[in-house]
N, C-alpha and C positions, 0 to 999 in steps of 0.2 A: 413400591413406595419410595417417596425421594428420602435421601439423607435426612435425620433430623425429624420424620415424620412419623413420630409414635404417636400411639392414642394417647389423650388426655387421662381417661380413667376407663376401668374395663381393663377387657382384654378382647383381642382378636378382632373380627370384622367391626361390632359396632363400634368400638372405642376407636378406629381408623374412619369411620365414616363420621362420628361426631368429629374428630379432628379437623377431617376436610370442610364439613361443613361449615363451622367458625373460621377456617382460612380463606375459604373463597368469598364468607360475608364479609371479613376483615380486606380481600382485595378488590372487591366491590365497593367497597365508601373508600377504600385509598382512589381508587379510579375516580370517582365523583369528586373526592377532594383537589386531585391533580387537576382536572378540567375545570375546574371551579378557581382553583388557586394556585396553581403550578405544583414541579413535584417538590421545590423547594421551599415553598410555601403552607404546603401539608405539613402537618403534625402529628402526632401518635395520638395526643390528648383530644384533636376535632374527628379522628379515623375511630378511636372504641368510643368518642360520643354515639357517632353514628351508626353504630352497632351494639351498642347498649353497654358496653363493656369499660373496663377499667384500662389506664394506660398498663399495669404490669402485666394486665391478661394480654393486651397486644403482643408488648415485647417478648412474652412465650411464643410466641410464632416466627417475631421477626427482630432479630435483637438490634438493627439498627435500623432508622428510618431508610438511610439508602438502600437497606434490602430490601423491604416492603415498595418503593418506589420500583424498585428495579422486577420485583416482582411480580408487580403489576404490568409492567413495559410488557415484561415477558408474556401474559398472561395475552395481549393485545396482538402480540406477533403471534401465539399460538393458535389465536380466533384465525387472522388473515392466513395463515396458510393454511389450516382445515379449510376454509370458504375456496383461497384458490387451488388446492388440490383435490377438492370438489370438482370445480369447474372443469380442472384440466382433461377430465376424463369426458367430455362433451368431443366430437370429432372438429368444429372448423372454431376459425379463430372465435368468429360472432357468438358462435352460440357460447364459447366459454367466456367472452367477456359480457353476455348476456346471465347468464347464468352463475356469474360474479356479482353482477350485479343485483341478481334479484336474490339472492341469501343474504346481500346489505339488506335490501332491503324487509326484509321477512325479519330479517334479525333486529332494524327501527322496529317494525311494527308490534315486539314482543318486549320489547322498550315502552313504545307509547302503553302498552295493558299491564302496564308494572308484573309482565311474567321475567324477563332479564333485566339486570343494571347495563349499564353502557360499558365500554371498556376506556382505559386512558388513553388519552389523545397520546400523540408521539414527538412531539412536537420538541421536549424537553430532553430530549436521549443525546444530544451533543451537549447538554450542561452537564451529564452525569460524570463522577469522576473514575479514573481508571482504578485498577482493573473491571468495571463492573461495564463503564462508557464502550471499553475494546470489544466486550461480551454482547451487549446489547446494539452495538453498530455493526458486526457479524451476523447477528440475526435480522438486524435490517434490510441488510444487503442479499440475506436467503430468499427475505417475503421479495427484495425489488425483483432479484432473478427469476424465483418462480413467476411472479405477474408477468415478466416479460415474454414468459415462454408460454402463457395464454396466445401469444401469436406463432407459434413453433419455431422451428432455428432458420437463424438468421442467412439466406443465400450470400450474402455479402456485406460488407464493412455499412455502410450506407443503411440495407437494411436493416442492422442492428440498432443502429443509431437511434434510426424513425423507431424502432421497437420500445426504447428504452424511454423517449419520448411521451410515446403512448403509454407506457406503463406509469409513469411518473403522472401523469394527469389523471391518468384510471384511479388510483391511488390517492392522489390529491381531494380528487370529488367524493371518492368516497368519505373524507375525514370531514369536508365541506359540508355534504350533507346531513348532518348534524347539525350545526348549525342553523340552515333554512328550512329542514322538514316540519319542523314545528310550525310554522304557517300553511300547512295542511292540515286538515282531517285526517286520522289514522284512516277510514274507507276511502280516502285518494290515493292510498299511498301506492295504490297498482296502477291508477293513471299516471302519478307522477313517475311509476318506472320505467312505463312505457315511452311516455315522454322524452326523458333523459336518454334511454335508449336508444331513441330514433335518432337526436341528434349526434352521440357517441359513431353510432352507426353511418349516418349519412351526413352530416356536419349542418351549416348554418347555411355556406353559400351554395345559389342555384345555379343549377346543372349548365356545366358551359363558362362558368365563372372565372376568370383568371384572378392568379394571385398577381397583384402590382399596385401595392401599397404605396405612398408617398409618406415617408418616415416626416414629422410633425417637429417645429423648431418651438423648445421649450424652455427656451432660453430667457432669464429676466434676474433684472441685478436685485441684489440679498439688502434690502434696509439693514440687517446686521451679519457680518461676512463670519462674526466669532460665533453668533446664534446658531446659523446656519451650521458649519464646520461640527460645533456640538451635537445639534442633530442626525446629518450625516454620520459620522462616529458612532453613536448611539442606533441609529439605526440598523447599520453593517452588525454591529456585535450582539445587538439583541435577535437580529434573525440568524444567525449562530450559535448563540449559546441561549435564549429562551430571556424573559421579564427579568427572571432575579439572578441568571449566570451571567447576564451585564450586567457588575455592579459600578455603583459611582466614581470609585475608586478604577476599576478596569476602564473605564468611559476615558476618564482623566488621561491615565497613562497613555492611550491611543491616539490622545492628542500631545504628549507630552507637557501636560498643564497640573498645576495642582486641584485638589479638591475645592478649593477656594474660588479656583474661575470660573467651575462646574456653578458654583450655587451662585456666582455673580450671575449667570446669563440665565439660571432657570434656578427655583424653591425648592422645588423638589422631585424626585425620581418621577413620582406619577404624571406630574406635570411634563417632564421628560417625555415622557412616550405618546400622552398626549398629544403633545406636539407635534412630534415625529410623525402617528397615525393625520394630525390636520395635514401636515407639510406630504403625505403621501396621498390622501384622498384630492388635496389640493392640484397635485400633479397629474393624477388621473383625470379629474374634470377639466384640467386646463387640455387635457389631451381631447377629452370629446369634446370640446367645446371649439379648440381649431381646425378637430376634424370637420364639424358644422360648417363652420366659417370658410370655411375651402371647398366646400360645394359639392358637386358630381353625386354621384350614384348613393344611397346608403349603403352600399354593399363595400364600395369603396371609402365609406367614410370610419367603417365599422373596422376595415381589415385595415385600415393605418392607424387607428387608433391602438389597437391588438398590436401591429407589427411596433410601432413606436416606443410604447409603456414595457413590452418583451426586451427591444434594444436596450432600454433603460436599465432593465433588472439584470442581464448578460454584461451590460460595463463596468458594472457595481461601483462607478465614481457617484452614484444617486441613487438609489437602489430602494424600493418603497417598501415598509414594513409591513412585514409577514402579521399573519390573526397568531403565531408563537405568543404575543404578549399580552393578547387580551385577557390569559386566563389570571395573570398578575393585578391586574387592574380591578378598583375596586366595583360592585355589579353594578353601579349609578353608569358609570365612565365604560364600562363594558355594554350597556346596553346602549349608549349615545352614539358609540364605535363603529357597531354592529347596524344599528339605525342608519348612519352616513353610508354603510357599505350596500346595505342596501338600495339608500336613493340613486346611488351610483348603477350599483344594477340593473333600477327602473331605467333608467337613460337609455342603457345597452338594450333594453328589451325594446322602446319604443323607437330605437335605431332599427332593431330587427325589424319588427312589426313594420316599419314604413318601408324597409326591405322587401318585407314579404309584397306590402300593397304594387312596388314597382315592379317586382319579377326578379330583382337583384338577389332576393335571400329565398330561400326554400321556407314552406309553412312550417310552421315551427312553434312548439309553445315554447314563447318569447321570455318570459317571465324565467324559465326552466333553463332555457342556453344561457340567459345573461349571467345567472348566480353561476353555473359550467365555467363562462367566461373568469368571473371572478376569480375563481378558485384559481383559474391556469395562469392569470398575471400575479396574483399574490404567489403561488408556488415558484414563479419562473426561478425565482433568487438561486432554489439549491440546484439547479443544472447550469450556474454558472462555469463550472470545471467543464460540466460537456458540451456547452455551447462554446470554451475557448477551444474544442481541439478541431474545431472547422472555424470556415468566413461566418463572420455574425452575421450575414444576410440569409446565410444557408441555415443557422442555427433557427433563427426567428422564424425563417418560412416553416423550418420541419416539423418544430414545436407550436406554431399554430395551429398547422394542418390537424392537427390530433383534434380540433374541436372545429375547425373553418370548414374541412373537408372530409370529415371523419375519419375514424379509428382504423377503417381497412381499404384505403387509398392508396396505391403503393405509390401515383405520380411524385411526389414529394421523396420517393429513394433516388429516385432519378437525377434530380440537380447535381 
């Protein structure tokens, strides 16, 4: 039993298992709250609503919200290493990043039959404050290592690289799929793993494919240069520290401006990230929309678009906002978000799809790579540190590869 974990009343087993049981329903609606509202945005008083409970019966468990927050983080890192130390005991890479992947999904599908709650998204562990932030970004860095070692140890500097890569998008789509599985049938949810699998496995483009992208000039003057600069700013900080760890006040100082110049160029916060999400979906479309206009192959229009919108997020003078904020955004403005990223994703899929008709892209469910896509450009942001310690041509190629050519490709250690 952890510190602190007496039984409620009784004595001996049942009065510890009544315990756990009100603690794990009390970390079950903190979860729901976090993904719903961030962790700073949760309350004690909406967490024992949804448990039937009073706020002082919460604080007997957790005396302060950062701990129930943090406890739930925990609770999310303790899922993802039982699932990959699962896996790990499968003998080749495939089958443990197969086998990672299908306890995601067994564990949605127990989700959709309201037998388990979901766990909290993670998204929020860099707004936590120290000492709890140190503790909880330690355990981050456990689940990234062990996912990585789903492909065993690294031969060389390179291969590690491409490994940690791969793990990072492995990772990524897992949190994604949440997200888009709900446009399934719970009895799909084995075709859609098979699906995602195939692509993970053998990627998007067909056999014979080279990678030589033509990076895309996204270049066009700012109607308001102070607008813009706010955004940017606002962007950078919120895909670091989550919706509500950029506050207005932090936004400000980043520019070195007062609160005052903040609310000349925008009303208010939500409006703020609105924005931000337009001025980033804006940027993606403008990206497939020159790949269009530039003609050649879809296979080739598909992989400059990928390679381009990558270089973007690796510069981070542009850098396009992470799904971190959606969960701060009211559900009207979350679901319009969510809606735009979608139509976005339609795009990439009937790029694929006209891939597939030419012979440029491998068969593929289109619909299934595109949202895969999704997920790998919106994540690009937090492998900015590992994209600067190579050429960002090399970074973009190797971090594509994880979806363009799939998961156990080694030609991309090679560059």
């Amino acid at each position: 039993m952890e510190a602190g974990d007496e039984p409620i009343s009784g004595e001996g087993a049942a009065g510890t298992r009544r315990f756990r049981a009100k603690r794990d329903a009390i970390l079950a609606a903190a979860a729901s709250a976090i993904n719903e509202q961030s962790a700073k945005g949760m309350t004690f008083a909406d967490v024992a609503r949804r448990v039937g409970l009073n706020t002082t019966s919460v604080t007997y468990y957790f005396r302060r919200k950062e701990d129930l927050a943090a406890a739930a983080f925990e609770n999310t890192l303790e899922q993802l290493t039982a699932m990959l130390e699962a896996a790990l005991v499968e003998p080749t890479p495939q089958a443990r990043v197969a086998r990672f992947l299908s306890l995601n999904m067994a564990r949605l599908s127990r989700i959709a039959a309201g037998e388990q709650s979901d766990f909290a998204v993670l998204s929020d562990l860099r707004a936590t404050e120290d000492p709890i932030k140190t503790r909880l970004m330690a355990g981050w860095q456990r689940v990234f290592r062990t996912t990585r070692a789903l492909w065993g140890d690294p031969a060389t500097r390179a291969q590690k690289d491409l490994n940690s890569a791969r793990a990072h998008v492995l990772l990524e789509n897992t949190f994604w799929l949440t997200v888009w599985i709900a446009r399934y049938d719970p009895d799909q949810y084995d075709r859609v793993e098979a699906r995602l699998m195939d692509v993970l496995a053998h990627g998007i483009a067909a056999p014979g494919a080279r990678w030589s992208p033509a990076l895309l000039d996204l270049s066009h003057d700012e109607a308001e240069p102070g607008r813009a600069a706010f955004l940017l700013a606002a962007t950078r900080l919120i895909n670091a520290l989550g919706y509500r760890g950029a506050s207005v006040q932090r936004i400000a100082s980043e520019l070195n401006v007062t609160k005052g110049s903040f609310y000349h160029h925008l009303d208010a916060k939500d409006e703020l990230v609105l924005a931000c999400y337009r001025r980033s979906f804006e940027t993606i479309s403008a990206a497939q929309g020159t790949a269009d206009a530039g003609g050649g192959s879809h296979w080739h229009r598909l992989s400059s678009t990928i390679a381009t919108l990558l270089d973007v997020q690796f510069a981070e003078a542009a850098p396009l906002l992470r799904t971190t904020a959606l969960s701060g955004l009211p559900a009207g403005e979350r679901e319009a978000m969510v809606d735009r990223s979608n139509r976005i994703a339609r795009r990439y899929a009937g790029t694929i799809m006209d891939g597939v008709a030419e012979g440029s892209c491998r068969p593929v469910d289109a619909l299934i790579a595109a949202q895969a896509l999704t997920s790998l450009q919106n994540a690009a942001f937090d492998m900015r540190k590992w994209a600067g310690t190579m050429d960002r041509d090399r970074a973009v190629a190797m971090y594509a590869s994880t979806l363009l050519f799939g998961m156990f490709d080694d030609q991309m250690a090679a560059l």
